[in-house]
C-alpha positions as CSV (number, residue, x, y, z in Angstrom):
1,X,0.0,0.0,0.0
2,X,1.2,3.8,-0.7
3,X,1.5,5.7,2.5
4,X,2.6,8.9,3.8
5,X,2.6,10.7,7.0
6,X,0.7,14.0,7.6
7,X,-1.2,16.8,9.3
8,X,-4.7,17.2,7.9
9,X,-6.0,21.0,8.2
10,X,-8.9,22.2,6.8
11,X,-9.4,24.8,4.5
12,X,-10.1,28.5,5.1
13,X,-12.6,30.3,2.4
14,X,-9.5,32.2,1.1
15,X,-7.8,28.5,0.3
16,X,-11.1,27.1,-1.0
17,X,-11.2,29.9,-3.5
18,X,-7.9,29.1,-4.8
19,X,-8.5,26.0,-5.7
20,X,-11.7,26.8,-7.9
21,X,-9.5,30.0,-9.3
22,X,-7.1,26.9,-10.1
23,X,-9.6,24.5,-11.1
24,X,-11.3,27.2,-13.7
25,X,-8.0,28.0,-14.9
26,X,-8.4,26.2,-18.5
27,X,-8.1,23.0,-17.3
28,X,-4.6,23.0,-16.8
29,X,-4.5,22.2,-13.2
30,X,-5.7,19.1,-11.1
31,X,-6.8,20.4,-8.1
32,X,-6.7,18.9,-4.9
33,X,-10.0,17.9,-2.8
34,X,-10.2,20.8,0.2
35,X,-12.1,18.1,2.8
36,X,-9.3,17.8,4.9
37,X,-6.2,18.8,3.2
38,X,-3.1,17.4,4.0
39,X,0.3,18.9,4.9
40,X,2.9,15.7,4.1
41,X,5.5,15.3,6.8
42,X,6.8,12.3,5.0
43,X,6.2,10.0,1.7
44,X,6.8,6.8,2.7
45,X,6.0,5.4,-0.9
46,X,4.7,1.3,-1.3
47,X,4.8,-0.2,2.1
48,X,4.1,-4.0,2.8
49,X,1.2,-4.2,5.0
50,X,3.3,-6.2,7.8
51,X,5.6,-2.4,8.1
52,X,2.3,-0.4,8.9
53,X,2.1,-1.0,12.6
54,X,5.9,-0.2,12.8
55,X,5.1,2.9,11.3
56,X,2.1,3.6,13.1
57,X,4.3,3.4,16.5
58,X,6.7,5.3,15.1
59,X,4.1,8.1,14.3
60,X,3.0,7.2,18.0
61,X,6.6,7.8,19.3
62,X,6.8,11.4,17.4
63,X,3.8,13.1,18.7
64,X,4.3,11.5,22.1
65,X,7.5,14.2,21.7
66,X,5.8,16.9,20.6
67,X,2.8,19.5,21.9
68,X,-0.4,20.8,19.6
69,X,0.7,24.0,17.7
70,X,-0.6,26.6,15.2
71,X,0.7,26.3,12.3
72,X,0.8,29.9,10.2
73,X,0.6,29.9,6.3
74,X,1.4,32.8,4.2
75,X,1.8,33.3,0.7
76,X,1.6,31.2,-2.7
77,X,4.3,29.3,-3.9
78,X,5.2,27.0,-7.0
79,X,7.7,23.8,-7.2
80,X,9.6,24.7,-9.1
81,X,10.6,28.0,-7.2
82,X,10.7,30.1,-10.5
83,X,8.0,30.7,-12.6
84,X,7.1,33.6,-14.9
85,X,6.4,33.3,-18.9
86,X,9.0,30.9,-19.9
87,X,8.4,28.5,-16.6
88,X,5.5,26.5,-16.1
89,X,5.0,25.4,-12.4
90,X,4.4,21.6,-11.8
91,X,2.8,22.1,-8.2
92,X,0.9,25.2,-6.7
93,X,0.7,25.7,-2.7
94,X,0.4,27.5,0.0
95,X,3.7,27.8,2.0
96,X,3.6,27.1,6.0
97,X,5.8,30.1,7.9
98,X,8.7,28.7,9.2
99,X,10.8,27.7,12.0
100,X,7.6,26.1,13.7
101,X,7.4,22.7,15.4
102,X,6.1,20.9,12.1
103,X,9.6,20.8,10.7
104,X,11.1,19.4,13.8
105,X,7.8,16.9,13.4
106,X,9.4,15.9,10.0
107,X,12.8,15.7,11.4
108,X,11.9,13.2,13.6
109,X,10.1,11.0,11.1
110,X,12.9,11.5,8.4
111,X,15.4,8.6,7.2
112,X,18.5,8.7,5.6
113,X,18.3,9.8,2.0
114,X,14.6,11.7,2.2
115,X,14.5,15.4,0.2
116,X,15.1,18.6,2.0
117,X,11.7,19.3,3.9
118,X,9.3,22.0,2.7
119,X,6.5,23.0,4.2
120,X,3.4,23.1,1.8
121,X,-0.1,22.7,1.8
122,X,-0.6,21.5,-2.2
123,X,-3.5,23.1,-3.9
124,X,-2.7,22.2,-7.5
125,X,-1.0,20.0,-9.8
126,X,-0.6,21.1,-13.7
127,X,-1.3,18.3,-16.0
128,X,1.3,17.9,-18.2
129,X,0.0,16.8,-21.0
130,X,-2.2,20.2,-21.4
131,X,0.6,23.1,-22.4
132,X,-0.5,26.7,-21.1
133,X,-0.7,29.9,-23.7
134,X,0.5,33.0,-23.1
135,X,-3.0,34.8,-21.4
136,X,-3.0,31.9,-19.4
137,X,0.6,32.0,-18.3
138,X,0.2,35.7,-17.5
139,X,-3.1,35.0,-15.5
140,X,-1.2,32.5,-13.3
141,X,1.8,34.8,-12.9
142,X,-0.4,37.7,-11.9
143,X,-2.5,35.6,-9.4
144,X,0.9,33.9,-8.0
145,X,1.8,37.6,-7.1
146,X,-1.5,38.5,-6.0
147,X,-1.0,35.7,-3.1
148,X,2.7,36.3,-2.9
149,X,2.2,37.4,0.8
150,X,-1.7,36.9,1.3
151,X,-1.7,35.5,5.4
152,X,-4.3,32.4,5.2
153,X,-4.2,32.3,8.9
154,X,-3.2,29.9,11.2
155,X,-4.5,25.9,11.1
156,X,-4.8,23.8,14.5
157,X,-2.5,20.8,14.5
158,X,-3.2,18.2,17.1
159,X,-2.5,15.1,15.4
160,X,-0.6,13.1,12.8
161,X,-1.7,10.8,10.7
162,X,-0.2,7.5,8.7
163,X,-2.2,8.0,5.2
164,X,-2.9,5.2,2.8
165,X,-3.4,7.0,-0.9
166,X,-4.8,4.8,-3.6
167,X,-4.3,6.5,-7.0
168,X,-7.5,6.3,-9.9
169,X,-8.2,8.3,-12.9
170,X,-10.3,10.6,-10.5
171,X,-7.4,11.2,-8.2
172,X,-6.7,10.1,-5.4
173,X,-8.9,8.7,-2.5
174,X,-7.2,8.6,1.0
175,X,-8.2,6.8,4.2
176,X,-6.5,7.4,7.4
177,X,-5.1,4.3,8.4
178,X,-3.7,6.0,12.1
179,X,-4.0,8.5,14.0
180,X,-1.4,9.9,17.0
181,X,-2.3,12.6,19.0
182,X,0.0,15.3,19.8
183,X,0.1,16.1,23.6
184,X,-1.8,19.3,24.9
């Protein structure tokens, strides 16, 4: 099974906008589902079914370390980092401010080998096989600037969560396979 490890927050109105803005936006963009989102401390990719307990006490062991916390998230960003007219951005998100206690969350659950951490809440993906025009690659840059600073508030996280993701032709559907509370 394909699992990953994560905060689920929930959308503001602000965030749920942007992802019809993004859905609208010529179909270029698969957006994600708002009900909850996820912020992904770690992709733990195909896992035999025996390793999910030793995961699940592992996400157990974490947030037995750590206390509830805010998280604050401000600003659009794009991976990859630059995008204008001749740069088309694979992922669209909302970044999470940082130092805060999610990346020493991360930290903890990280292994030898893993990508730099970034904090993100994903809002879109662009669908490669569709190629943007020019209105619509000025469109995207001007809303991308719009949001470069826009404060989307700040999200409650109280628990993590060991995520199974089974991938259809409709995206995505996700069940929550564990949850660990984070201590109050």
């Amino acid at each position: 099974m394909r699992l990953f490890c994560a905060v689920e927050l929930h959308p503001t109105p602000i965030i749920r906008n942007l992802i019809e803005r993004f859905s609208a936006h010529g179909g270029l963009f698969k957006t994600v589902k708002p009900d909850p989102l996820h912020l992904t401390l770690r992709f733990h990719g195909e896992v035999d079914t025996e390793r999910v307990d030793v995961l699940a006490d592992q996400l157990d062991q974490v947030a037995a370390g750590h206390r509830w916390f805010n998280l604050q998230m401000r600003g659009l960003g794009t991976f990859p980092a630059s995008v204008g007219l001749a740069k088309w951005p694979r992922v669209i998100f909302v970044a999470a401010v940082t130092p805060s206690p999610i990346e020493r969350i991360a930290a903890a659950l990280a292994e030898p080998g893993d990508r730099p951490f970034v904090a993100h809440l994903t809002l879109a993906r662009h669908r490669p096989k569709r190629r943007p025009h020019r209105v619509q690659r000025q469109k995207l840059t001007q809303l991308l600037s719009e949001h470069r600073q826009t404060d989307f508030g700040l999200f409650p996280a109280r628990e993590l969560c060991l995520i199974e993701s089974v991938l259809t032709s409709d995206g995505p559907i996700y069940t929550v396979r564990h949850r660990a509370a984070l201590q109050r």
